[in-house]
mmCIF file of the N, C-alpha and C atoms, coordinates in Angstrom:
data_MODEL
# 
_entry.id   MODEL 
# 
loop_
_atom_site.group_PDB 
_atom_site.id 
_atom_site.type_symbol 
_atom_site.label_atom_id 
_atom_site.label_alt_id 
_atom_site.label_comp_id 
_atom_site.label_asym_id 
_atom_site.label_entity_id 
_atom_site.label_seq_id 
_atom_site.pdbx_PDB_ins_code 
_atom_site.Cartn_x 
_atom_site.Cartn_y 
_atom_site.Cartn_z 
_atom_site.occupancy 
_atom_site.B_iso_or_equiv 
_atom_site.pdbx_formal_charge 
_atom_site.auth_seq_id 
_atom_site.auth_comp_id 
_atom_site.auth_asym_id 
_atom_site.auth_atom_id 
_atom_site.pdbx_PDB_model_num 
ATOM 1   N N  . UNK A 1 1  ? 113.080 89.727  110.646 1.00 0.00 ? 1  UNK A N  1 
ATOM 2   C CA . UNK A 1 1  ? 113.043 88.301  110.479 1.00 0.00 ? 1  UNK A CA 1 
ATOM 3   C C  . UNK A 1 1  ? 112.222 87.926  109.248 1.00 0.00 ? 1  UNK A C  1 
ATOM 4   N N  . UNK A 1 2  ? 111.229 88.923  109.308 1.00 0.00 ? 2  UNK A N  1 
ATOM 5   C CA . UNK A 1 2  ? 110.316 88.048  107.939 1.00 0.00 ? 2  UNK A CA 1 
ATOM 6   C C  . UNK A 1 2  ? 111.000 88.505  106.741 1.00 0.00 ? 2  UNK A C  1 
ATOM 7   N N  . UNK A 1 3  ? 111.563 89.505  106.590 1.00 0.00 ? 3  UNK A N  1 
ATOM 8   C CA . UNK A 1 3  ? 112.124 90.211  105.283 1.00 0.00 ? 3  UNK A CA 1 
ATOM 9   C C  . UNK A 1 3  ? 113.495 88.950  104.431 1.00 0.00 ? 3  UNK A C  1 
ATOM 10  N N  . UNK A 1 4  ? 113.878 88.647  106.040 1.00 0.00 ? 4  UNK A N  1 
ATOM 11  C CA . UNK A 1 4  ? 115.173 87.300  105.386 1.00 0.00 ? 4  UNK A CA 1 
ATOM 12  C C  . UNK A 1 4  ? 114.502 85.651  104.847 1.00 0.00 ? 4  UNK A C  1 
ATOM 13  N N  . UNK A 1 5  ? 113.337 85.721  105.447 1.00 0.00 ? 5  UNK A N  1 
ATOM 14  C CA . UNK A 1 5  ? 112.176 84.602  105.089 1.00 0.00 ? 5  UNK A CA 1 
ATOM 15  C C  . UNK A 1 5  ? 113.190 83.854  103.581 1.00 0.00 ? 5  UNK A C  1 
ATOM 16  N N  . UNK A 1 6  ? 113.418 82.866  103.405 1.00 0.00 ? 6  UNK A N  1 
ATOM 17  C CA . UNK A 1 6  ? 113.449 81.855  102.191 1.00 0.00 ? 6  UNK A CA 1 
ATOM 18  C C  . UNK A 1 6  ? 112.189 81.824  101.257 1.00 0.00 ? 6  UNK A C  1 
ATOM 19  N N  . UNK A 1 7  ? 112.199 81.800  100.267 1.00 0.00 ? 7  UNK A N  1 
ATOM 20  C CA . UNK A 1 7  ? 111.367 82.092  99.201  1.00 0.00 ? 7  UNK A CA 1 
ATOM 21  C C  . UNK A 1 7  ? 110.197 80.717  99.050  1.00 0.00 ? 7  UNK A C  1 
ATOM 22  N N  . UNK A 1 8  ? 110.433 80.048  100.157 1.00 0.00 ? 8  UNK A N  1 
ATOM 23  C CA . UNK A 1 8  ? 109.654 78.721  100.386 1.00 0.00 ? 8  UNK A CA 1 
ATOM 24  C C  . UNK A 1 8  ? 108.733 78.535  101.258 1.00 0.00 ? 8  UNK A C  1 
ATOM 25  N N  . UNK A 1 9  ? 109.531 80.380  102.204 1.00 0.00 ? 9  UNK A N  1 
ATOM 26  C CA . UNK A 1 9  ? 108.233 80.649  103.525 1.00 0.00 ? 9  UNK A CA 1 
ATOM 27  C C  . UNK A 1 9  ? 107.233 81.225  103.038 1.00 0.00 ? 9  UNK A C  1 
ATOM 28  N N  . UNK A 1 10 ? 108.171 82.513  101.990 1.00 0.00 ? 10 UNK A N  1 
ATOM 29  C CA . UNK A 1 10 ? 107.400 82.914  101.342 1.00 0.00 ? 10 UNK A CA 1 
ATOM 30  C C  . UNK A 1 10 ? 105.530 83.005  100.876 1.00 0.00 ? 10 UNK A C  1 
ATOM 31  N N  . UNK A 1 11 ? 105.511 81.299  100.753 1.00 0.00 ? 11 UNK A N  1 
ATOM 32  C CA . UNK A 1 11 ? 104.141 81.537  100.214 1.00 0.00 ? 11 UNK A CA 1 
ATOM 33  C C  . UNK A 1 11 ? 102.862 81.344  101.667 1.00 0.00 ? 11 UNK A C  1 
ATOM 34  N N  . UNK A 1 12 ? 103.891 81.452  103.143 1.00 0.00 ? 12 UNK A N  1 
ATOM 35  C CA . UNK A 1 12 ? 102.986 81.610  104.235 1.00 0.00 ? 12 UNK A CA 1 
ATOM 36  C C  . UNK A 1 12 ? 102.732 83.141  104.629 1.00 0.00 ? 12 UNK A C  1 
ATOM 37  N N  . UNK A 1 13 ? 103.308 83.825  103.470 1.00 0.00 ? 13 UNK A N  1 
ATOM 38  C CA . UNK A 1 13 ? 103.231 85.329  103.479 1.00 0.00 ? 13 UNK A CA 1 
ATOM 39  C C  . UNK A 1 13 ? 101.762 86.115  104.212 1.00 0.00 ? 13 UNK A C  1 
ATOM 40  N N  . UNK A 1 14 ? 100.660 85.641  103.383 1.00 0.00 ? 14 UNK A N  1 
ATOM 41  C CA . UNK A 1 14 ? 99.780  85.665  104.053 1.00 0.00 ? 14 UNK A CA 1 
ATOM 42  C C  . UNK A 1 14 ? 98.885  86.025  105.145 1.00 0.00 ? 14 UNK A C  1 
ATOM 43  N N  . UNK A 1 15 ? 99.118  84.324  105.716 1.00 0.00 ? 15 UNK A N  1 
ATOM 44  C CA . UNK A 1 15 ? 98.771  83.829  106.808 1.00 0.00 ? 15 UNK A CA 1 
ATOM 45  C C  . UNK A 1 15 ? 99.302  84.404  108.083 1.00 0.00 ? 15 UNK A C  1 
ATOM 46  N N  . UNK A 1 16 ? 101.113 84.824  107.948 1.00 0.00 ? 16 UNK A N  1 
ATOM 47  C CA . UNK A 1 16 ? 101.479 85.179  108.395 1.00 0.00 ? 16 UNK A CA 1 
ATOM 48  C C  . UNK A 1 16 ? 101.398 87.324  109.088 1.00 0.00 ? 16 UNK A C  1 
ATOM 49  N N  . UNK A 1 17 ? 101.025 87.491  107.863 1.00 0.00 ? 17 UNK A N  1 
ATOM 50  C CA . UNK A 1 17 ? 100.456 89.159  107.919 1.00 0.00 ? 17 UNK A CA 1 
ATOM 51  C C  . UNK A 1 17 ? 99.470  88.668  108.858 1.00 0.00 ? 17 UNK A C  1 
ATOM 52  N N  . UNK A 1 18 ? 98.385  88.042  108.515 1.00 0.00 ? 18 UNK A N  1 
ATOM 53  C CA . UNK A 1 18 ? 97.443  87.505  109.686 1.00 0.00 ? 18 UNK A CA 1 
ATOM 54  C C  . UNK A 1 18 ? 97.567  87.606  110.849 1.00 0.00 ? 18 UNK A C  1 
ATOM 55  N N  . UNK A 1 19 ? 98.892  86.674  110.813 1.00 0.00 ? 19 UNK A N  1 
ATOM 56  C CA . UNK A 1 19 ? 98.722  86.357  112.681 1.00 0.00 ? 19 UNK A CA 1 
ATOM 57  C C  . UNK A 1 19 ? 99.706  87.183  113.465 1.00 0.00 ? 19 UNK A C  1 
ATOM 58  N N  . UNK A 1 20 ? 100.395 87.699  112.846 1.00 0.00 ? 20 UNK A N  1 
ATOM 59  C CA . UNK A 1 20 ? 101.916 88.644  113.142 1.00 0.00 ? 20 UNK A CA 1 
ATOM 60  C C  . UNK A 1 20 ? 101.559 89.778  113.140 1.00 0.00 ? 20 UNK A C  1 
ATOM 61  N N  . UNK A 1 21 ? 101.325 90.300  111.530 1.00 0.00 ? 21 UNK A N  1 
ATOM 62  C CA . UNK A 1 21 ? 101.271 91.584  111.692 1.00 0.00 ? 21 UNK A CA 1 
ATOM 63  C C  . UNK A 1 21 ? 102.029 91.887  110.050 1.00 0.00 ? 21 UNK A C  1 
ATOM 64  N N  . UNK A 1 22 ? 101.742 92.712  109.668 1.00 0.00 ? 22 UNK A N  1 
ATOM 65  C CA . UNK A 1 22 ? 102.118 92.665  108.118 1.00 0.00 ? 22 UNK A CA 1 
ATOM 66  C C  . UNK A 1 22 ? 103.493 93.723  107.957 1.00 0.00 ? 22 UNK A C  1 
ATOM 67  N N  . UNK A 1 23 ? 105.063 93.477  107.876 1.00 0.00 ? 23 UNK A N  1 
ATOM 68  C CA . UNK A 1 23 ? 105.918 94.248  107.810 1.00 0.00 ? 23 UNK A CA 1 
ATOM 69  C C  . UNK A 1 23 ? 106.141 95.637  106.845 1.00 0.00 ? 23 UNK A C  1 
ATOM 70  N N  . UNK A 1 24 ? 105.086 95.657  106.138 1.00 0.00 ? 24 UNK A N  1 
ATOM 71  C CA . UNK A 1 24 ? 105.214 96.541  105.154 1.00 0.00 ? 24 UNK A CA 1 
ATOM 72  C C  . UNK A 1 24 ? 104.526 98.018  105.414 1.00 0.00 ? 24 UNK A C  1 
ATOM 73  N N  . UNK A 1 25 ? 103.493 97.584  105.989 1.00 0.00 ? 25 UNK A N  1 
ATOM 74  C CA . UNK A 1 25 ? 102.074 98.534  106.664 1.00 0.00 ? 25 UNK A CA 1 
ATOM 75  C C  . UNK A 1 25 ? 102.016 98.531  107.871 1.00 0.00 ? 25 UNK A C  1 
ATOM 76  N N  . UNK A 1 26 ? 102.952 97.400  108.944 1.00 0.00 ? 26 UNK A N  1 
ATOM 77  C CA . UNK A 1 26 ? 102.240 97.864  110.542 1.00 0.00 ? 26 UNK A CA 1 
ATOM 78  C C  . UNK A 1 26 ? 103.756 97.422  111.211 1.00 0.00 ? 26 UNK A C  1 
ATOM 79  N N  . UNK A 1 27 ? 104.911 98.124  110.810 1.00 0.00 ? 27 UNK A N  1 
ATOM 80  C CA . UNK A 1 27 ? 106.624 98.346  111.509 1.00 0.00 ? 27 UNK A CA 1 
ATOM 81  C C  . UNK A 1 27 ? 105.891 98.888  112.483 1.00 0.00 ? 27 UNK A C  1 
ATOM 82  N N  . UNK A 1 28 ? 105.348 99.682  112.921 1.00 0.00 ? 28 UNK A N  1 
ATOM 83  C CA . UNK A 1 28 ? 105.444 100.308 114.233 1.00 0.00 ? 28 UNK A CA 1 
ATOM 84  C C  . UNK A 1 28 ? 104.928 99.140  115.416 1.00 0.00 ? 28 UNK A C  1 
ATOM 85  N N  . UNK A 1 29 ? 103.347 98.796  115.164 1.00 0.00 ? 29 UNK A N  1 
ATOM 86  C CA . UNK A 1 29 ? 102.989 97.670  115.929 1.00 0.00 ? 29 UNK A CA 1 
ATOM 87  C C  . UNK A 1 29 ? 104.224 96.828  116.258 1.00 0.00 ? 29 UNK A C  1 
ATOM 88  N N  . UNK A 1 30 ? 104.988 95.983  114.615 1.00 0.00 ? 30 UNK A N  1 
ATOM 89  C CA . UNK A 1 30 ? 105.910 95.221  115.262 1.00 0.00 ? 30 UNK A CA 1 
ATOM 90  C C  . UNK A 1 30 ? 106.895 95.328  115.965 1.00 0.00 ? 30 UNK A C  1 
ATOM 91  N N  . UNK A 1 31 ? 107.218 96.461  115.807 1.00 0.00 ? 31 UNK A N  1 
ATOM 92  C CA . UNK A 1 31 ? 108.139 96.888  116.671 1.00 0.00 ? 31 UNK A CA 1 
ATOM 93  C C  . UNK A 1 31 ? 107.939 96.847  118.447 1.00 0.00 ? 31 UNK A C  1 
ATOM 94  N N  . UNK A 1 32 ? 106.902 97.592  118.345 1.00 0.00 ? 32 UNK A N  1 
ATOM 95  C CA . UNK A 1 32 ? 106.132 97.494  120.029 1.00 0.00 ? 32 UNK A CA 1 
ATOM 96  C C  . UNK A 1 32 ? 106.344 96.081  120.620 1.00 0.00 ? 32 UNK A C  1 
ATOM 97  N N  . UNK A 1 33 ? 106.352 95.009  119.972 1.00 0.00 ? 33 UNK A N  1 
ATOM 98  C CA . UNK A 1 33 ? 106.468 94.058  120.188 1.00 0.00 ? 33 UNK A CA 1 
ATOM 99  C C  . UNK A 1 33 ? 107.801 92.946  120.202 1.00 0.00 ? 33 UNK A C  1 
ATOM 100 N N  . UNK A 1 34 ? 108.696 93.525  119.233 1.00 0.00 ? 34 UNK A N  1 
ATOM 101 C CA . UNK A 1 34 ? 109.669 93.109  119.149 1.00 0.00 ? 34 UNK A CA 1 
ATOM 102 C C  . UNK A 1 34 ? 111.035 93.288  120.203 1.00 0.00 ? 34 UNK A C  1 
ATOM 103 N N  . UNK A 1 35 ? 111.357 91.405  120.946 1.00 0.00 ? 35 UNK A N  1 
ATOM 104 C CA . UNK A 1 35 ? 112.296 91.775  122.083 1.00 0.00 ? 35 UNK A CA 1 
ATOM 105 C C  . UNK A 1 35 ? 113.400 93.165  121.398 1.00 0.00 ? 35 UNK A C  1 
ATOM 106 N N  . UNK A 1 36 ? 113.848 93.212  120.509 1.00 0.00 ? 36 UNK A N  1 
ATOM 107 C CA . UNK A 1 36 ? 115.049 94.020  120.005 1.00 0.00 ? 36 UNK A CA 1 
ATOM 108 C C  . UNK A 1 36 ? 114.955 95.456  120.665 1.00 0.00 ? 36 UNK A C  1 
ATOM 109 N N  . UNK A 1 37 ? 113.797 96.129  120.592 1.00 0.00 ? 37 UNK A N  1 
ATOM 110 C CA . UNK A 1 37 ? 112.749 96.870  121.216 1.00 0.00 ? 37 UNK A CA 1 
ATOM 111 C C  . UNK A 1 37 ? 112.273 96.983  122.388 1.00 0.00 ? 37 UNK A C  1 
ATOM 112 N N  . UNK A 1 38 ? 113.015 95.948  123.050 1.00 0.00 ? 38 UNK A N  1 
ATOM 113 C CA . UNK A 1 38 ? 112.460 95.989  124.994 1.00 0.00 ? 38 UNK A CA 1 
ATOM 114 C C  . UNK A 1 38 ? 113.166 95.785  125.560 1.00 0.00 ? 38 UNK A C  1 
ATOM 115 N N  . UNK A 1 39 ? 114.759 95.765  124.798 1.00 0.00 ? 39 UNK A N  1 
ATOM 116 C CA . UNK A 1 39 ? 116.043 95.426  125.946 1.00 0.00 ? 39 UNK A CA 1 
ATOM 117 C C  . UNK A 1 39 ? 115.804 95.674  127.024 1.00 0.00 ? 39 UNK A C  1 
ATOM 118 N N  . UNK A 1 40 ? 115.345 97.325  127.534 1.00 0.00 ? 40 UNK A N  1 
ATOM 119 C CA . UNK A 1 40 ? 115.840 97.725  128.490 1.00 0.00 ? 40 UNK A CA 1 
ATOM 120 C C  . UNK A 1 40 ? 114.819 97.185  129.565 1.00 0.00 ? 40 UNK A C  1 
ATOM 121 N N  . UNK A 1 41 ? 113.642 96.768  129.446 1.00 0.00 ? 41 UNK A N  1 
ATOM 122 C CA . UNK A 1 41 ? 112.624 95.873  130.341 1.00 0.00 ? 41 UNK A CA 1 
ATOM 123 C C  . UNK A 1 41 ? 113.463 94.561  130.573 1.00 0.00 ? 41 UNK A C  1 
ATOM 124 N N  . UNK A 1 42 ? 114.458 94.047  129.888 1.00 0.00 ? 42 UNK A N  1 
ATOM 125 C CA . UNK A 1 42 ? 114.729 92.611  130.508 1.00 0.00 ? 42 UNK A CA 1 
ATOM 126 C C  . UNK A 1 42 ? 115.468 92.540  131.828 1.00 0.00 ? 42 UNK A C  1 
ATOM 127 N N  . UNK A 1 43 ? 115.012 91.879  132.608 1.00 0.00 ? 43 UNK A N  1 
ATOM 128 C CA . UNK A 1 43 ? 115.800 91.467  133.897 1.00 0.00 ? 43 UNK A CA 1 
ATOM 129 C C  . UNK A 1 43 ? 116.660 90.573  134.186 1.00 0.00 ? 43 UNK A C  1 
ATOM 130 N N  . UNK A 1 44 ? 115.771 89.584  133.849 1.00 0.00 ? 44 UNK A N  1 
ATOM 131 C CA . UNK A 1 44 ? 116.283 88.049  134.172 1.00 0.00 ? 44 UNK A CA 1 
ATOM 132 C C  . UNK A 1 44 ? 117.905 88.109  132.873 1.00 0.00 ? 44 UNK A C  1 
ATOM 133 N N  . UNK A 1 45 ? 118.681 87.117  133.664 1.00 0.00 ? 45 UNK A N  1 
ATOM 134 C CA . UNK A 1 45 ? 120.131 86.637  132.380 1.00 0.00 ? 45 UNK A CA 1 
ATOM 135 C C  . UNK A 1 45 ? 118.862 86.061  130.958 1.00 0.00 ? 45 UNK A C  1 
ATOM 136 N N  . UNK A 1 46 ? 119.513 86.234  129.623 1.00 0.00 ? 46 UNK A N  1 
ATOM 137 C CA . UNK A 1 46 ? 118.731 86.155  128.669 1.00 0.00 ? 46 UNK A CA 1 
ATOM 138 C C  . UNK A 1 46 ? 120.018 85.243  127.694 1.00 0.00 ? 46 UNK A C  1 
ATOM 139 N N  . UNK A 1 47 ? 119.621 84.086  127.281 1.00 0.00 ? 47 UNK A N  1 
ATOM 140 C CA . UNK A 1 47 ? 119.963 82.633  126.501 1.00 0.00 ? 47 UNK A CA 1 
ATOM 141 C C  . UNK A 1 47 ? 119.712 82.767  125.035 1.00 0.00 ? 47 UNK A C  1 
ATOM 142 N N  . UNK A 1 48 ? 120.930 83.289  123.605 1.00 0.00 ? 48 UNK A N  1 
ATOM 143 C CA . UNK A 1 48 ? 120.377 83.012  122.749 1.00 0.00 ? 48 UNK A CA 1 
ATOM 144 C C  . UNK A 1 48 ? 120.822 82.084  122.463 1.00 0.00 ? 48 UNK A C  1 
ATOM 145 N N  . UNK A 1 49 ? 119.856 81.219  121.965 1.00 0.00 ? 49 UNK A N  1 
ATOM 146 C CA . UNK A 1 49 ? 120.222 79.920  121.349 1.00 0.00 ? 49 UNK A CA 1 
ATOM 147 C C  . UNK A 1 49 ? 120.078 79.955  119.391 1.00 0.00 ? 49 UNK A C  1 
ATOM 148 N N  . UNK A 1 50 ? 121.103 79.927  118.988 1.00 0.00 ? 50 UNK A N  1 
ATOM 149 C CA . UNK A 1 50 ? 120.849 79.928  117.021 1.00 0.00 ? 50 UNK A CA 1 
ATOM 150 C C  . UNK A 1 50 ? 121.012 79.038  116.228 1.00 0.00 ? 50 UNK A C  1 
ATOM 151 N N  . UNK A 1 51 ? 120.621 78.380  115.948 1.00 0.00 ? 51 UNK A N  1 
ATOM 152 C CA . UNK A 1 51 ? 120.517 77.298  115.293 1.00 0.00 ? 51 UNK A CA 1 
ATOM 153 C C  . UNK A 1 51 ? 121.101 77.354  113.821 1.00 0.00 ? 51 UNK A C  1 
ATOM 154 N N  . UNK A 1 52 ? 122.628 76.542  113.869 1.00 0.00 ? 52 UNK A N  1 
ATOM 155 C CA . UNK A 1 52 ? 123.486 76.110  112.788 1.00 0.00 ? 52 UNK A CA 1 
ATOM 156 C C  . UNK A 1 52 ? 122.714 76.802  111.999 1.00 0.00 ? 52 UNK A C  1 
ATOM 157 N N  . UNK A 1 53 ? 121.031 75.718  111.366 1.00 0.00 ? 53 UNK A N  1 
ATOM 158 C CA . UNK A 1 53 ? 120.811 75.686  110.043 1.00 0.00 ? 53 UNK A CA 1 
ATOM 159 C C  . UNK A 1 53 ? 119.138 76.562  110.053 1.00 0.00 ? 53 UNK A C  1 
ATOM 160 N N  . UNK A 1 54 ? 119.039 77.477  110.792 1.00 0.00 ? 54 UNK A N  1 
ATOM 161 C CA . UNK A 1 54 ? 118.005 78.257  111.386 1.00 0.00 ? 54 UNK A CA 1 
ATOM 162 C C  . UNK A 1 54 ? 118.288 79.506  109.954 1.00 0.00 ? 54 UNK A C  1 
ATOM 163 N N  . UNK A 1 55 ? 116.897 78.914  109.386 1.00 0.00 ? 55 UNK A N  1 
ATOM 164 C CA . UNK A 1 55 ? 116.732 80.301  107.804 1.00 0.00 ? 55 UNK A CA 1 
ATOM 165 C C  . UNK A 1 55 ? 115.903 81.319  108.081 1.00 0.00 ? 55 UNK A C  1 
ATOM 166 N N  . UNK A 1 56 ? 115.038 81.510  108.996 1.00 0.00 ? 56 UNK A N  1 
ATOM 167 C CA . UNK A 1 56 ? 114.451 82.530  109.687 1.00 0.00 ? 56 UNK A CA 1 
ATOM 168 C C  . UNK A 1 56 ? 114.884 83.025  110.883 1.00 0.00 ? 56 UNK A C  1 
ATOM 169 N N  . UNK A 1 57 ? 116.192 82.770  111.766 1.00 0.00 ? 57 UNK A N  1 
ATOM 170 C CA . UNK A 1 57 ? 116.706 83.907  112.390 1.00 0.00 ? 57 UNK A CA 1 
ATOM 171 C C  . UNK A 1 57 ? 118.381 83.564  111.876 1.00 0.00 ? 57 UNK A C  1 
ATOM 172 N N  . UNK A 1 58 ? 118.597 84.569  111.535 1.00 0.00 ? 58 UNK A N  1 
ATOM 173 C CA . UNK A 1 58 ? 119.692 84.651  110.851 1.00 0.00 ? 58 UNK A CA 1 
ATOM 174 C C  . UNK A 1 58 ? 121.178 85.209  112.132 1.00 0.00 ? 58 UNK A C  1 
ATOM 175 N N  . UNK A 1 59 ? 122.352 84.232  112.140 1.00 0.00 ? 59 UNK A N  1 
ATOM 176 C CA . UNK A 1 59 ? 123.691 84.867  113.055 1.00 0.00 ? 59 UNK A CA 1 
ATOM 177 C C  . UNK A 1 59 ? 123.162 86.104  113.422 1.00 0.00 ? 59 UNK A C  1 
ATOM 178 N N  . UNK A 1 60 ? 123.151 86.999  111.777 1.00 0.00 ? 60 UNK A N  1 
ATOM 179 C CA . UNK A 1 60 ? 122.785 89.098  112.568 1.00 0.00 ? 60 UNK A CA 1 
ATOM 180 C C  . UNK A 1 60 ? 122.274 89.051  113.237 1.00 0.00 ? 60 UNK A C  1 
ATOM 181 N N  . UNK A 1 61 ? 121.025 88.391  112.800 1.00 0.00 ? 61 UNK A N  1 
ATOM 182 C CA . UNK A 1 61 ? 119.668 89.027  114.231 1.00 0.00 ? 61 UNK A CA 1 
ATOM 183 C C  . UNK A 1 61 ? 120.264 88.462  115.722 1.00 0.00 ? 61 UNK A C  1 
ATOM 184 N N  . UNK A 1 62 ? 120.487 87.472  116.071 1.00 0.00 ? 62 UNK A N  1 
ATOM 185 C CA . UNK A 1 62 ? 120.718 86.961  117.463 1.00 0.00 ? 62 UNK A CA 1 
ATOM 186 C C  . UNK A 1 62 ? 121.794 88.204  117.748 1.00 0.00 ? 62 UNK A C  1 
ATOM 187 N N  . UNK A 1 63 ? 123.033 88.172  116.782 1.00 0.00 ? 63 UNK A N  1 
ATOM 188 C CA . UNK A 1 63 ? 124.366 88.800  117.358 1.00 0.00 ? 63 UNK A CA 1 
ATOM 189 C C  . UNK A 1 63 ? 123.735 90.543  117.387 1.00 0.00 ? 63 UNK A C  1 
ATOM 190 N N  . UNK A 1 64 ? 122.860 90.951  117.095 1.00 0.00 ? 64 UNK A N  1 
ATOM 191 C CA . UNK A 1 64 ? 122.283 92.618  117.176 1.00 0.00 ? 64 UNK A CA 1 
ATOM 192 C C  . UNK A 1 64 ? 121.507 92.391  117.905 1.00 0.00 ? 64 UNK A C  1 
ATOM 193 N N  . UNK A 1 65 ? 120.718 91.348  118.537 1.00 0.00 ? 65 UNK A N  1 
ATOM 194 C CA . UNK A 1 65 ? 119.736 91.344  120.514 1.00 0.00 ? 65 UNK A CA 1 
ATOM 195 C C  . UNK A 1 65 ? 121.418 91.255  121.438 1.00 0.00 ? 65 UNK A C  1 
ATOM 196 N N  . UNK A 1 66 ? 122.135 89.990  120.911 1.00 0.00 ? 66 UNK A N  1 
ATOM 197 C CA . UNK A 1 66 ? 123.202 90.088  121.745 1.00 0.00 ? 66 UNK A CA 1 
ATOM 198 C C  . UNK A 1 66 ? 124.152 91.091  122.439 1.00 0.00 ? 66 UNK A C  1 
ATOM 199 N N  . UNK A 1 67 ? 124.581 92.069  121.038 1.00 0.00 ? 67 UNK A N  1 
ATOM 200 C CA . UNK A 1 67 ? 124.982 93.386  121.513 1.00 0.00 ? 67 UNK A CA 1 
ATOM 201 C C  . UNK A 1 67 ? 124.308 94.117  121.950 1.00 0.00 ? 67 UNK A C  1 
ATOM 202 N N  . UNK A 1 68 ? 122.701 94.555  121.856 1.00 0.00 ? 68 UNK A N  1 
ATOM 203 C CA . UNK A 1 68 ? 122.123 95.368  122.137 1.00 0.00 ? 68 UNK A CA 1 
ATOM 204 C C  . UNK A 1 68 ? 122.057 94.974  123.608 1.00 0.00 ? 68 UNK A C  1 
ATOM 205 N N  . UNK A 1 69 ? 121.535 93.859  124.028 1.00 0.00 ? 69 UNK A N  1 
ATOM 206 C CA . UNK A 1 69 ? 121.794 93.665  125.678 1.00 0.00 ? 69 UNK A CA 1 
ATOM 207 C C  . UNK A 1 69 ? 123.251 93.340  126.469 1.00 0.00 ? 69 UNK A C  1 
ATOM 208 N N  . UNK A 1 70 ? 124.256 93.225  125.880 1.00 0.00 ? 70 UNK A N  1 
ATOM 209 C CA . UNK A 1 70 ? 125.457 93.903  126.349 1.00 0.00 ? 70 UNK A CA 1 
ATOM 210 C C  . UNK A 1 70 ? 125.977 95.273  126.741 1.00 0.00 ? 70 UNK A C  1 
ATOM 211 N N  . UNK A 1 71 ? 125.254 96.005  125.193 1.00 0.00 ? 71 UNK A N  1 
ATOM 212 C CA . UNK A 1 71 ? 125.488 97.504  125.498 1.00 0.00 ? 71 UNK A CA 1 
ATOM 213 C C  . UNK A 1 71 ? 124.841 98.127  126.518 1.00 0.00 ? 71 UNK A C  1 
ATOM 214 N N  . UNK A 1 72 ? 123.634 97.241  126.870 1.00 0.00 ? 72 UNK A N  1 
ATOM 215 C CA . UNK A 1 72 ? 123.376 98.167  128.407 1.00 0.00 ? 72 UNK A CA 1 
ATOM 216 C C  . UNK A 1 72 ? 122.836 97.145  129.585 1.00 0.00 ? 72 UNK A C  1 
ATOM 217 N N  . UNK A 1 73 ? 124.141 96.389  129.598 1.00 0.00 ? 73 UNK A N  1 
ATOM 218 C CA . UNK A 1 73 ? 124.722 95.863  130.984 1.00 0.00 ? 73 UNK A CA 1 
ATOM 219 C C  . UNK A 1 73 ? 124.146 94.651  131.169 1.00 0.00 ? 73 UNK A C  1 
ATOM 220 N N  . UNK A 1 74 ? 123.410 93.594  130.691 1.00 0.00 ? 74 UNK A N  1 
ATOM 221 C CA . UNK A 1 74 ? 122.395 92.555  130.774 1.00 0.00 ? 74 UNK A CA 1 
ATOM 222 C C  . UNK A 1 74 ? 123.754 91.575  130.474 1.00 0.00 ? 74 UNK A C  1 
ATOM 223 N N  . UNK A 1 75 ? 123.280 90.276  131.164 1.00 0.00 ? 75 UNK A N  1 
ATOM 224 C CA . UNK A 1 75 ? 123.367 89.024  131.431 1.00 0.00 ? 75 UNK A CA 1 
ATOM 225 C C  . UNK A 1 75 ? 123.041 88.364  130.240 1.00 0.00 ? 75 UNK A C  1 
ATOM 226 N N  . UNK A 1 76 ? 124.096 87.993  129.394 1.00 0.00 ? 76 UNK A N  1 
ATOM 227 C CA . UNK A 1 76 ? 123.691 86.978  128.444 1.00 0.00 ? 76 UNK A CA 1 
ATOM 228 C C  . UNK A 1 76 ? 124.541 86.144  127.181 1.00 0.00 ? 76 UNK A C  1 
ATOM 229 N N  . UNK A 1 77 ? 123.763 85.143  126.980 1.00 0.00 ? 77 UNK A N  1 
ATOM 230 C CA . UNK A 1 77 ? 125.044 83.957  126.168 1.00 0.00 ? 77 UNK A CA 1 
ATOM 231 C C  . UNK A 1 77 ? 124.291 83.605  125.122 1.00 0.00 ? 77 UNK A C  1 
ATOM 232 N N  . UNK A 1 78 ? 125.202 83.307  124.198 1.00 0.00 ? 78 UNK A N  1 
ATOM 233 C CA . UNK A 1 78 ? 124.629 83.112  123.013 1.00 0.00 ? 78 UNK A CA 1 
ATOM 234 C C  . UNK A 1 78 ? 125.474 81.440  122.557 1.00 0.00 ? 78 UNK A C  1 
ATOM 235 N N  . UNK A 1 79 ? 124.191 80.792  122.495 1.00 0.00 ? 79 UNK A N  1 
ATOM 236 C CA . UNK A 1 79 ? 124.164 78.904  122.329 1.00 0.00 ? 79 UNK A CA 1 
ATOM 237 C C  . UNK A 1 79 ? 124.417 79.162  120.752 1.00 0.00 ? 79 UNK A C  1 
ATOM 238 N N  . UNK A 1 80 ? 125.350 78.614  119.955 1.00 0.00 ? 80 UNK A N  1 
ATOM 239 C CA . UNK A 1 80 ? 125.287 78.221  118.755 1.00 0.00 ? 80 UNK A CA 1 
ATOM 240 C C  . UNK A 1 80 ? 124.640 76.463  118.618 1.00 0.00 ? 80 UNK A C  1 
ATOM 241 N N  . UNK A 1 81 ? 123.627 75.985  117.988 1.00 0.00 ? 81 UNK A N  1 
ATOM 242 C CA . UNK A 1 81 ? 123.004 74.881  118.244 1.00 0.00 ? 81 UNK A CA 1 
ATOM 243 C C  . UNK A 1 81 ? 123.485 74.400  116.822 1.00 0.00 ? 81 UNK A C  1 
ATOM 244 N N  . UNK A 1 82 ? 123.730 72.998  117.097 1.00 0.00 ? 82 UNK A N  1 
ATOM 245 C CA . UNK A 1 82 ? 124.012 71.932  116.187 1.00 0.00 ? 82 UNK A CA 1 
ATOM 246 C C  . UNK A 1 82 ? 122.869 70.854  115.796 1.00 0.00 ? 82 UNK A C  1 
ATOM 247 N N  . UNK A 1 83 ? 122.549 70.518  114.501 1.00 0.00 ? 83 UNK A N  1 
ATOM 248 C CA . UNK A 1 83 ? 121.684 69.160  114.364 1.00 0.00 ? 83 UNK A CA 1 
ATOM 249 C C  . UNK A 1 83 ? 122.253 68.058  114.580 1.00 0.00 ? 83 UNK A C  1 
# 
């Protein structure tokens, strides 16, 4: 997600290593953390919702959690959201 960042988020680059976790030096941490990474813990049916004009999660990312919790058997819909 941060790598597709707009060049306008860009300058929360930062702040964001801060509070996140910095993609360049700590992939593993984020990963530990990242749903993409815990399919197989989900239980509950799981709702993506993507937003038309959404510049930090991009169609891929939702539609690669989407398949990934299809491919092993999970409950789930994917909301395309309109402004």
């Amino acid at each position: 997600m941060i790598r597709s960042d707009p060049p306008y988020y860009r300058v929360l680059r930062s702040l964001n290593d801060q509070r996140i976790g910095n993609v360049d030096t700590e992939e593993e941490f984020l990963n530990s953390r990242s749903p993409i990474f815990q399919v197989d813990r989900i239980k509950a049916p799981f709702l993506i919702g993507q937003g038309a004009n959404d510049v930090r999660v991009t169609p891929a990312e939702s539609e690669r959690m989407f398949t990934a919790l299809k491919a092993q058997g999970k409950v789930c819909r994917v909301s395309a959201l309109q402004r």
